[in-house]
N, C-alpha and C positions, 0 to 999 in steps of 0.2 A: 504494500500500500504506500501511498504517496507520502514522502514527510511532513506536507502540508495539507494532508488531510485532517478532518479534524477526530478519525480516527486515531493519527499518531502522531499528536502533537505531545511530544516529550517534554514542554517546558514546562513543567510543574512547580520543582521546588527552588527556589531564586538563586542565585550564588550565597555564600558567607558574607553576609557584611560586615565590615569593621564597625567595630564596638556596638555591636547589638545582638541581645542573646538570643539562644535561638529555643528560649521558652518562652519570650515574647509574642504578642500576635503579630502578625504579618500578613502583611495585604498581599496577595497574588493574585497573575492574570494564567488564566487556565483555560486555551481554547477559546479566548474573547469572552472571557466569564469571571466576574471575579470573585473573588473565596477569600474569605479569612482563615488562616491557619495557628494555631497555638499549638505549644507543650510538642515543640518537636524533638524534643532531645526525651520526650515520656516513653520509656521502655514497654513494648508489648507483649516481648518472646524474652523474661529474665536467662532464659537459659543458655539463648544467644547473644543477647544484648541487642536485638531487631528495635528500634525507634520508631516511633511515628513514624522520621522523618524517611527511614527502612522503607517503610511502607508505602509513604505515597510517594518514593522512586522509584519500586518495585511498580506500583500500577500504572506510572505515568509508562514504563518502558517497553508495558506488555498491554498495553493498551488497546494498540492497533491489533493484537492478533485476539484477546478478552473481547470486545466489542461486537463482531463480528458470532460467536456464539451466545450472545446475551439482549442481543440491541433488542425492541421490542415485546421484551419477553418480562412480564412482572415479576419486580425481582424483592425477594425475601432476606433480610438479610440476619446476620448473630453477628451483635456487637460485643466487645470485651470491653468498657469503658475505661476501666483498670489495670487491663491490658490480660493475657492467658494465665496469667500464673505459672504456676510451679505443680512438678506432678502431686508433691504434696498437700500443697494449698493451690489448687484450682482459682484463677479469678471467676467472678461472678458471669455470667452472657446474659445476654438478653434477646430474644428470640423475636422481630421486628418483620410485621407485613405493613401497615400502613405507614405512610408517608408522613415521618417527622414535623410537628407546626414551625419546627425549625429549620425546615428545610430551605435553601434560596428559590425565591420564583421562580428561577431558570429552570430549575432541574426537571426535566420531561416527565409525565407522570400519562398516570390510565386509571380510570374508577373500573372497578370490575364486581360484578353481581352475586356475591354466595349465593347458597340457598336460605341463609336467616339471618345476612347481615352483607354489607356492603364494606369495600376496602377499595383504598387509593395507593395506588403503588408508585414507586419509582422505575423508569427505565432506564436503562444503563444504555443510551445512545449514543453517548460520549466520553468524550476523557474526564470531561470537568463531573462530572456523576462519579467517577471513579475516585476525583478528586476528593471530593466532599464524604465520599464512602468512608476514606481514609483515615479525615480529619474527626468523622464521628467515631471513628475504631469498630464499622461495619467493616470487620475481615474475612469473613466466607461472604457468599453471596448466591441465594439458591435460586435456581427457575427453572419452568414447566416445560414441558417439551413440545409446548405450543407459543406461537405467537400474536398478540393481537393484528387482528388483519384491518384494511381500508378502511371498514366501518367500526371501527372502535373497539369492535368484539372478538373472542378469539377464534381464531382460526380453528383447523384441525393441524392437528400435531404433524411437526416436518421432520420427526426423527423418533427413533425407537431407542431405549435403553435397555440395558442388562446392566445390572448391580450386583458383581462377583464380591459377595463377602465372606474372608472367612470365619469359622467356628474356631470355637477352643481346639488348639491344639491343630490349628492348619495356621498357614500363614500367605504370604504373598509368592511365593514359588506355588503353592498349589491353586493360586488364582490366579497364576499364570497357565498351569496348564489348563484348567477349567476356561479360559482365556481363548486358547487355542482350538480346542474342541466347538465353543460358540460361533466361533469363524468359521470355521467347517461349512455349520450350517446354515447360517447367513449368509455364506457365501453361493453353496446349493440353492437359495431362495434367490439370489441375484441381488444382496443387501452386503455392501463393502462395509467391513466392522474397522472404526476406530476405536484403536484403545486408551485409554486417559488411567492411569495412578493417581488414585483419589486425591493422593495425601494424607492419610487416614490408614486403613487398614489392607483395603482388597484393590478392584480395577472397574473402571465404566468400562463398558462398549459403547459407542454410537453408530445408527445406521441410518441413513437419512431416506426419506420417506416424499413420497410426494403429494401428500397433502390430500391425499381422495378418501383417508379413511378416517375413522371416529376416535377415541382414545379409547371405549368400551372394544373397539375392534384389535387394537394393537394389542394393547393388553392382553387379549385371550389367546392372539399368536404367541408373544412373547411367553405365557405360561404354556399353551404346549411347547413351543421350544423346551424351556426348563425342564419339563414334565420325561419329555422325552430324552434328553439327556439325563435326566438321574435315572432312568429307566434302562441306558444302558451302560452308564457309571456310576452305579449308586453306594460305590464306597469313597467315590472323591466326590458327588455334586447331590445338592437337595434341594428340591422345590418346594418343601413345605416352611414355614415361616417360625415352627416351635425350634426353640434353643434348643430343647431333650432330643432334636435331632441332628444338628448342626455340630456336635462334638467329631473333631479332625477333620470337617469335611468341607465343600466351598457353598455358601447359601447360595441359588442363583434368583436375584430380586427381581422379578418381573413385575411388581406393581408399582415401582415409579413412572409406568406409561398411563395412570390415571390422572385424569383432567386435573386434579384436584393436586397432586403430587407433586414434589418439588425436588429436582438434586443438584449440587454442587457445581456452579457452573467452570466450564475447565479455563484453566489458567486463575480461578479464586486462589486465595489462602485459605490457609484452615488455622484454626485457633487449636492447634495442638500443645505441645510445649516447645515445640522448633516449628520454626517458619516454613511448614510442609505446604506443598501447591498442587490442586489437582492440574496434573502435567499431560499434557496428550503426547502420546510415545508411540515411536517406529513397532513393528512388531518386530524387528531383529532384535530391541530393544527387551521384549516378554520375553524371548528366549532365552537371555540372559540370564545363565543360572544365580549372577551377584544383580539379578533387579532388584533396586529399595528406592524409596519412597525419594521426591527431588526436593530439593527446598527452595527457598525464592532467588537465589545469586545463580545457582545450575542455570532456571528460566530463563532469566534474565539472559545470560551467555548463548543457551541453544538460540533463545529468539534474537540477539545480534548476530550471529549466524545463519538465519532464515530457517531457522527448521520449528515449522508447523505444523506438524503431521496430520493435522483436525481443521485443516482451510480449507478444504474441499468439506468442507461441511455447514461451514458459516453463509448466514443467511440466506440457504438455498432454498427457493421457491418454484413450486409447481411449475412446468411452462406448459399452456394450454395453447393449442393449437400452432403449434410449431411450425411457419413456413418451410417449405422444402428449401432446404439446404444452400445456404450461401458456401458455406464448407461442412461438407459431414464429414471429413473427418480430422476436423480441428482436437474434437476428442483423439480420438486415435493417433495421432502423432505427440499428444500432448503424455500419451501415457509411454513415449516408446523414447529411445536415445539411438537416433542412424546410426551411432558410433560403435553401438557396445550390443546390438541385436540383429542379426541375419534378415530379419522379415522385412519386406520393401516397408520404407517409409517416402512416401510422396512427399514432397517440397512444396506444393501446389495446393492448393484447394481444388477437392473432386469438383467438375462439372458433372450434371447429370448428362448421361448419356446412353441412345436407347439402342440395344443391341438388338441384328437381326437373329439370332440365337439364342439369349438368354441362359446363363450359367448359372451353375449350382456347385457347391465342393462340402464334404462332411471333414472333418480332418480328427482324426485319433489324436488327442494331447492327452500324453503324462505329463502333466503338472503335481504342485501339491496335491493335488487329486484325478486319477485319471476321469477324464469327460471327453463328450464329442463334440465337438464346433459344426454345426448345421448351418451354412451360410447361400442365402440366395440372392442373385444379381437383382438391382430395383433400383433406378434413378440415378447410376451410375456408380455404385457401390455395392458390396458385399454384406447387404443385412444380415444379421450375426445371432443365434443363438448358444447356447450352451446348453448342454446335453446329460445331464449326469450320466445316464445307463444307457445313452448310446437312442437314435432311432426306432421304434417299437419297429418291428416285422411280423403280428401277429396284432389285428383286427378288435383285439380283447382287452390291448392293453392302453393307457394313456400316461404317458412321462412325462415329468417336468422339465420344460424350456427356458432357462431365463434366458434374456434378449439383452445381447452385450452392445461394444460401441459398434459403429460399423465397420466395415476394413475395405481398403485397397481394391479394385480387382484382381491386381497382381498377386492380391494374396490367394486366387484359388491356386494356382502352380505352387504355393512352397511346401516344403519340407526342411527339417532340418531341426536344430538346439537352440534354444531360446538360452543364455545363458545364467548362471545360477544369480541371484541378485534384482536382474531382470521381469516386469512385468509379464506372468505367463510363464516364467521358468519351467524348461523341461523339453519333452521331444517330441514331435509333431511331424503325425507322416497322411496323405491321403487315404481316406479310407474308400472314399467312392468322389467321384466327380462326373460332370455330363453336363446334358443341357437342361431346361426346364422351363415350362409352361404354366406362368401364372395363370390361372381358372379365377382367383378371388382376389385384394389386396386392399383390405378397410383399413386403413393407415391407424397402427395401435391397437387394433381389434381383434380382426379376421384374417388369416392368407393360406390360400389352398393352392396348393404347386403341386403338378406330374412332374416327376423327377425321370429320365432317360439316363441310367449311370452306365458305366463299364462293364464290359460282358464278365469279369473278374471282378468286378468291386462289392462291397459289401449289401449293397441290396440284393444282388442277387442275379443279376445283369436282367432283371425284370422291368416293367414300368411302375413305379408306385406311386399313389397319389397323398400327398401329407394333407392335413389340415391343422391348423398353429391358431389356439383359442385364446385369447389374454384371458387370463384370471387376475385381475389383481388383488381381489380378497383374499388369496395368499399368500399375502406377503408384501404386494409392492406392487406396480407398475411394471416392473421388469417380469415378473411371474406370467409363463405361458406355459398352455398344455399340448403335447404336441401327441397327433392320435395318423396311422395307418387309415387309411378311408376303404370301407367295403367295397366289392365289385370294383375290381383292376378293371382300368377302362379299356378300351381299344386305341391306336394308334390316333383315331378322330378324338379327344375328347369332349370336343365341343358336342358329340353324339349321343353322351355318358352322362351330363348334367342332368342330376333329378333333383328337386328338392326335398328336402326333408333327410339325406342319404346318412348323414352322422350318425354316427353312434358313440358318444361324445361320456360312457360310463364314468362315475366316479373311482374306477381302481386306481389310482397313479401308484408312483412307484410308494414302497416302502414308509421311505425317509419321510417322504410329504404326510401320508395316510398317518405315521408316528406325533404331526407338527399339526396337523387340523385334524379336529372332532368330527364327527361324522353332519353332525348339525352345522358348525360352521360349514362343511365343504359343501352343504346343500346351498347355503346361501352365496358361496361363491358363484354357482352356476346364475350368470346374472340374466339370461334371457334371449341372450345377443344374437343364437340362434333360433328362439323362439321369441317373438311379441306377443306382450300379456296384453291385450287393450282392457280399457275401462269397461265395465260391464254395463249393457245395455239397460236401461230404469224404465218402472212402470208407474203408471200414472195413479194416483186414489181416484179411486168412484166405489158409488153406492151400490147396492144390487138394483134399485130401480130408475139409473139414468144412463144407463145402455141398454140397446136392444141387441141381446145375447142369443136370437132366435138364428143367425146366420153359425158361420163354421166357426166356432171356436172350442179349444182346447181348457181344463181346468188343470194348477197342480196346487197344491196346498202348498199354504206360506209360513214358511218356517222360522222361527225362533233366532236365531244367529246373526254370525257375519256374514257378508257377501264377501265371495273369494273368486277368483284366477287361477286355473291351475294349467300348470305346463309341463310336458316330459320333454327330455331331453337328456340323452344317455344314460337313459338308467335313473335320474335324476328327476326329482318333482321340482318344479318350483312356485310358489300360491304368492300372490299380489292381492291387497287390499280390492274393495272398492277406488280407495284416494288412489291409487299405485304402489303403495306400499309396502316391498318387500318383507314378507312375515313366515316365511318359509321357516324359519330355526324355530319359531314358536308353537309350529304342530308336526313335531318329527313324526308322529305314528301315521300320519298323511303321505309319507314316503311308500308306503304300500302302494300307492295310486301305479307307482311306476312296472310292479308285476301284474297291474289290470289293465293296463290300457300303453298302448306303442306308444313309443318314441315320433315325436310331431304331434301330438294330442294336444290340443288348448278346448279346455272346458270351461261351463259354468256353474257355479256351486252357492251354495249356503257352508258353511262349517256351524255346528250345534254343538252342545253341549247336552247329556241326556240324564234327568232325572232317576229316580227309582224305581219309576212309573213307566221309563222307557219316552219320556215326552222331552222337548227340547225344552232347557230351561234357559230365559240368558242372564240370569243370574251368576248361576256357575259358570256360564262361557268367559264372566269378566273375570271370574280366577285366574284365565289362561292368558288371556289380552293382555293382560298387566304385566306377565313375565315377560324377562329379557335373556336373566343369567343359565347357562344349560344346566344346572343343577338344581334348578328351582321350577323349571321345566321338567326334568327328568322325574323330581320328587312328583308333581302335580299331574305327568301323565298315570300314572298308578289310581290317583284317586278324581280324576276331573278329563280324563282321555275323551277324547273329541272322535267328532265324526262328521265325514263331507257329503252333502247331499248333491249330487249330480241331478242337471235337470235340464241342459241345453251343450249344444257342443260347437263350436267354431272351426274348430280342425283337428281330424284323424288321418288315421296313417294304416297301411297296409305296405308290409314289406319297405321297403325306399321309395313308392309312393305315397305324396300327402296331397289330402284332399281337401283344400280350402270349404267352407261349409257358411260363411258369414252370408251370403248373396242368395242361399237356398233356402225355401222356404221352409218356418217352421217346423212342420211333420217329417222333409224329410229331414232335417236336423237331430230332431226326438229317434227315430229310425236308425240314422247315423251313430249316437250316441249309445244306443241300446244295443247294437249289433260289433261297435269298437270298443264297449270298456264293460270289464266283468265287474261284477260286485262282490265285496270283501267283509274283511272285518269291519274296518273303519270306513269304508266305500259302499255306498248307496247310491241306488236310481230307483226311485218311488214310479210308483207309476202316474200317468195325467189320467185326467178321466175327460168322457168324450159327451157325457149326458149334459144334462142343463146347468146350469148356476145354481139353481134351489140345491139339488143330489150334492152339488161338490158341497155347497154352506154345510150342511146335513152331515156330512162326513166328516168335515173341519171341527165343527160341534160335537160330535162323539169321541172324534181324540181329541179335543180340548185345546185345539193348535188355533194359530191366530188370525187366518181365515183363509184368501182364495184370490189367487193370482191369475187370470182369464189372458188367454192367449191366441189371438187371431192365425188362424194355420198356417195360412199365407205369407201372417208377417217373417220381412228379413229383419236380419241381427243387426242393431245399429250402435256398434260401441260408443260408447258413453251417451248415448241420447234418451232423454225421456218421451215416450212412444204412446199415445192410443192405441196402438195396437197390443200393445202389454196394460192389463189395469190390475191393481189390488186392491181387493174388496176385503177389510177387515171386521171382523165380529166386534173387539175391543178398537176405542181410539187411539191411538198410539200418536206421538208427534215426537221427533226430535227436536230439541232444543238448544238454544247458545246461551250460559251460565255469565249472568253481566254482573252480578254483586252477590252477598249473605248476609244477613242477620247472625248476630250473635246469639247463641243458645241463653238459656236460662236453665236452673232446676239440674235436672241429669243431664242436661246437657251443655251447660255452661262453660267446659273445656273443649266442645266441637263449634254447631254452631245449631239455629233453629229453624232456619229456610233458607232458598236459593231463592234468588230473580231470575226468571228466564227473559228471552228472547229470541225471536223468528225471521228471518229476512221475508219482506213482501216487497212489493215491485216499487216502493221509495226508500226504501233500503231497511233499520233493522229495528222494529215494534216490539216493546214490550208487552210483553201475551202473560206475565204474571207470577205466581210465587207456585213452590212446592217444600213440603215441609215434611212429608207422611213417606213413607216405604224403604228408607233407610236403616239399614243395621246399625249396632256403636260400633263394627270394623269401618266401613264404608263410611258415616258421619266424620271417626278419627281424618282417615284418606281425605274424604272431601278437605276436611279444615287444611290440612296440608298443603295440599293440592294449591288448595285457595289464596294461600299466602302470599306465593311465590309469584302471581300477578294482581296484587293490589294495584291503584291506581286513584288520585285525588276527585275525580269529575265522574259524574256518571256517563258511561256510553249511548247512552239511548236518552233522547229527548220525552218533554211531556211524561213523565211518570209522577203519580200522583204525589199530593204532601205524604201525604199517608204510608204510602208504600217507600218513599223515601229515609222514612226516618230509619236512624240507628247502623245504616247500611256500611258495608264497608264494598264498596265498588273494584271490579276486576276487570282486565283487559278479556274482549269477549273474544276469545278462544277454544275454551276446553267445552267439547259437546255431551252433551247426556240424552236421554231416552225419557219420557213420562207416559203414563198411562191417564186417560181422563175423563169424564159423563159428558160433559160437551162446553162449549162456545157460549160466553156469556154474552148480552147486544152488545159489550164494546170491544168484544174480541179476545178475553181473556180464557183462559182455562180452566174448568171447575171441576173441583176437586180432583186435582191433580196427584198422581202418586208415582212415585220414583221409581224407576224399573233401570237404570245405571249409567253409566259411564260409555260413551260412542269413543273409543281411539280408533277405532277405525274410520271414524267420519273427519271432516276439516269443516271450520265456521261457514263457510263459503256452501255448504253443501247443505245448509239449513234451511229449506225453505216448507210452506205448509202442505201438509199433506193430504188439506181436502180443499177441493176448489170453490169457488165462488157460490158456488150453488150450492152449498153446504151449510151454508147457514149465514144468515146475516151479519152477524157477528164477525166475523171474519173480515180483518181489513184487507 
């Protein structure tokens, strides 16, 4: 970085003055900032004899490379104000998230939202932040592995941790090799691990991330990671968090990748009794059987030597829609030395350039790990996979691809020794090359290539056709799944194009299956070969404001969610109504995938079924509400769901699929009846063909919620609400948007004693009235919770009476729920209203009323 950046402006601490002491205050300019400093000669580290003034030379020096992993990022800090002590007499810390009233106006700051209290933080954007850090004796300094983004809020996290700590009776050699092993498999996933010595006991890793996934997602990678490493080193690694197991052995901390978490940021100090610095370190460095912990003058020294081992990690942000290539392979020569590696490095920037033959080359590398490099010609380069176990050649299987930088074309001819030191170290020979025939190429997506190799090469001197799926739910961006495609085509391919042809199963190899649950891997399959559209809505009416004497169909209306369901390899995957991926929240719906082929898109209810055998949605909001697989797993045992199939959009026979949305009704129901069997948890009720009164009739003897009428004729129209669909309900039902509550009284005085609802009509959003009744004390607790967390000063909704206003504590109208009620009062309110729960399946936006005009007067 530039020395006039205001990243690494080193002028911190002033010269010596004559005759003036330097426990005096002192005015300095810091980055165009100015700071009073005192008590510089105040010792922080007695055992060193580290000063104040130690200190803020130490952060002015390491500034520029500190900055860069910190900027942004709210930062926590532990002051020793008295300085660390002695291992005997410990100084006092103080443990500081909000921002000092003493803090200078300058210093960059972020309010940020808990959940039951709000905090103002410091950013560390600059040197003069560092400065002032210094002067308060803020000497570590912690932050999340998220960033605030554009709009003030935080981002998703742009990096992964592992927290190697060891137990009694382990130390920092065995967290070095626990160190090594994590790499392994970071690296298998396509996630380059830096490593950092705390300064403290054990070693970070970092992996950077690109920003597409949640911190509840990292997290659950990062603990199978863990999981599966003490699984197969379980007398050097453990993923469980109790000390009574950590004795000799290395913890691996996988829960500082939650939102909420915070760890050391590298190049801090730590308050130990010597001026230890979490250090980011070369990995020749881990292997050092004499690695120990560096202190702040080491730092110092590496970084006037440039060595930053963890700058390829600073401030790295998503890049979304990446222009093709001014130079693609700026990376690739960045990671190569022409001097000291055999492999062509080009001088130039690639041009894209379109070949009348198109090439392909696999290449066998023994590296640190032997893999295969899968590389296809595209836009004048050699797009690059990595291959752990080599190209599947059998139909059955799917292996992990990560997608590396791109290379040369020169690089499909080489062979040869990448030398030891060197990026890729090891031996590299071709295993198969030829030409190849891009068929697909969704830039980050999708890409289906016929490969034509060598009558001797390792495919087989056959024609094989790949297809390469991004997953990035495992792991990253880099994460693809690479699968053999059924039916070897003929020399035409363009003749062989079917759709639907994948068979795209969940087996991957091993190591992957070891790293993701089986729930997460369902939610990996994101779609991209099948579209979930939004499901088609029906309209309310009465039984007497249609004439139901023409062709129409009956099927009874069910209790539940509206669901999406998709096969695709072997693989279910279920979308809200909103879109809303919910797949990992009903694993025993994975059955769907041995009733019905691969290219099936259904439409469903999911229920929840009493002891009566009847849908209740009470119990189905047991399940809505999970997220964690073990709260899930516990709750399938006593609240296991079931999917009611009742319409179908597209089936499949063999490698043909048969789109079905444009055909009518019946033969849709026909369609559906004859492509998906029914199971355990898989239902296809039947429609009835008699009148309206028969179906009400039979709605009423199972006690279900009444009767959804279907024109035979009607097409499928995702997401549209239809006359040609109507629901005729027994009981009223309306969903609602939750805009305030009453405070409880009596037993209820720690919850609350009503909700205010509201409806969107065609001037946007009417208060329709209170409900107070059909609440459990689980559910009232929840509510009150729930509720908290969007308060809000004004009410949303105009005109609401004096009356109903008082005492109110008003909430951003978001969160939807469900009532049951006798009817419509003249000015449109709901009477006697009773609670039936919680809609997360629905959005605000999706609220509108469920009986029309003619419904009753009331009704604005």
């Amino acid at each position: 970085m530039a020395k006039n950046s205001p990243h690494g402006n080193n002028e911190l601490c002033p010269p010596r003055r004559p005759n003036v002491s330097r426990s005096a205050n002192q005015l300095v300019n810091v980055a165009g900032h100015r700071l009073k400093l005192s008590n510089l000669d105040k010792v922080f580290y007695p055992d060193s004899g580290t000063t104040k003034a130690d200190v803020l030379g130490y952060y002015a020096q390491v500034a520029h490379v500190l900055i860069p992993q910190a900027a942004r990022r709210p930062a926590t800090r532990k002051r020793w104000v008295d300085g660390v002590g002695t291992a005997e007499k410990p100084g006092k810390v103080f443990f500081r998230k909000d921002l000092e009233n003493s803090a200078p106006d300058w210093v960059p700051r972020q309010i940020l939202m808990h959940k039951d209290h709000v905090n103002t933080y410091p950013l560390v954007n600059e040197a003069a932040v560092l400065a002032w850090f210094g002067q308060v004796a803020a000497l570590e300094i912690h932050v999340p592995q998220w960033r605030f983004g554009p709009d003030a809020k935080p981002a998703r996290p742009d990096r992964l941790i592992l927290d190697l700590d060891p137990g009694d009776g382990a130390g920092l050699r065995e967290c070095a090799e626990a160190a090594q092993l994590c790499r392994e498999l970071l690296t298998a996933m396509g996630l380059e691990a830096y490593p950092v010595t705390s300064g403290s006991k054990g070693i970070h890793l970092y992996a950077a991330l690109d920003g597409n996934h949640d911190s509840t997602d990292i997290a659950e990678v990062a603990h199978e990671l863990a999981r599966s490493l003490e699984s197969d080193h379980p007398d050097l690694i453990v993923s469980d968090m109790k000390k009574s197991l950590r004795n000799g052995k290395v913890l691996i901390d996988w829960s500082q990748n939650s939102e909420a978490k915070t760890t050391i940021c590298p190049y801090s100090l730590r308050g130990r009794t010597r001026p230890t610095v979490a250090a980011p370190r070369l990995w020749d460095e881990i292997a050092d059987p004499e690695l120990r912990q560096l202190e702040l003058h080491e730092v110092v020294a590496r970084v006037k030597q440039g060595i930053d081992p963890i700058s390829n990690l600073g401030l790295q942000q998503p890049v979304e829609d990446q222009p093709e290539a001014v130079d693609r392979l700026q990376k690739y020569r960045s990671m190569r030395d022409a001097g000291k590696t055999p492999e062509p490095v080009p001088l130039q920037a690639a041009k894209d350039a379109a070949s009348s033959e198109p090439t392909f080359v696999i290449q066998e590398h023994h590296a640190s790990r032997l893999h295969w490099d899968f590389r296809l010609e595209h836009s004048g380069v050699l797009v690059s996979w990595a291959v752990p176990k080599g190209p599947p050649l059998e139909h059955t299987e799917n292996r992990l691809a990560v997608m590396t930088e791109d290379h040369p074309l020169g690089y499909g001819s080489f062979e040869g020794t990448i030398p030891q030191g060197e990026y890729g170290a090891g031996t590299v020979t071709i295993w198969d090359a030829g030409t190849c025939l891009l068929e697909k190429w969704r830039e980050g997506k999708e890409v289906i290539a016929l490969l034509h190799g060598r009558p001797d090469g390792g495919l087989g001197g056959v024609l094989r056709r790949y297809a390469l799926i991004n997953t990035p739910g495992m792991g990253g961006a880099k994460n693809w799944l690479i699968h053999l495609m059924k039916d070897p085509p003929d020399t035409d391919p363009q003749t062989q194009k079917k759709a639907g042809e994948f068979d795209l199963s969940p087996g991957a190899d091993s190591a992957v299956n070891r790293l993701v649950t089986p729930t997460r891997r369902a939610k990996i399959w994101s779609g991209e070969a099948l579209d979930l559209p939004a499901p088609m809505l029906a309209t309310a009416a009465t039984a007497d404001g249609v004439d139901f004497s023409t062709s129409w169909s009956f099927e009874m209306k069910w209790d539940g969610m509206r669901a999406m369901a998709g096969v695709a390899g072997g693989t279910v995957r279920i979308a809200s109504r909103s879109g809303r991926d919910v797949t990992q929240q009903y694993p025993e719906l994975q059955e769907l995938a041995s009733l019905a082929a691969d290219g099936s898109v259904l439409d469903g209810e999911i229920v929840a079924l009493d002891k009566s055998g009847r849908p209740n949605f009470g119990l189905l909001q047991r399940r809505m509400k999970l997220s964690k697989p073990q709260d899930i797993a516990r709750a399938m045992k006593t609240v296991p769901v079931q999917l009611i199939l009742f319409d179908a959009l597209q089936t499949s026979a063999g490698s043909v699929v048969q789109p079905l949305q444009h055909k009518p009704y019946s033969q849709r129901r026909e369609s559906l009846l004859t492509a998906v069997a029914q199971g355990r948890h898989i239902h296809l009720p039947p429609a009835l063909t008699g009148t309206l009164e028969e179906a009400l009739i039979t709605s009423r003897e199972f006690q279900l919620e009444g009767v959804v009428a279907k024109k035979m004729e009607s097409r499928y129209l995702p997401g549209k609400r239809s006359p040609d669909w109507l629901k005729i309900k027994d009981e009223k039902h309306q969903e609602v948007i939750v805009i305030g509550w009453r405070k409880g009284t009596g037993s209820r005085s720690k919850t609350l004693g009503s909700l205010l609802l509201a409806v969107h009509n065609e001037s946007g959003l009417r208060y329709v009235g209170r409900v107070g009744t059909g609440f459990s004390e689980h559910e009232l607790q929840e509510a009150a919770a729930m509720l908290k967390t969007s308060e809000r000063k004004t009410p949303p909704v105009k005109n609401i009476a004096a009356t109903d206003r008082r005492d109110v504590v008003w909430t951003t109208p978001k969160l939807v729920g469900e009532v049951k009620y006798a009817e419509l009062t003249a000015d449109g309110k709901l009477r006697h209203a009773t609670w039936r729960g919680w809609r997360p399946d629905k959005t605000a936006k999706d609220v509108h009323w469920e009986l029309g005009h003619a419904q009753g007067s009331g009704l604005p």
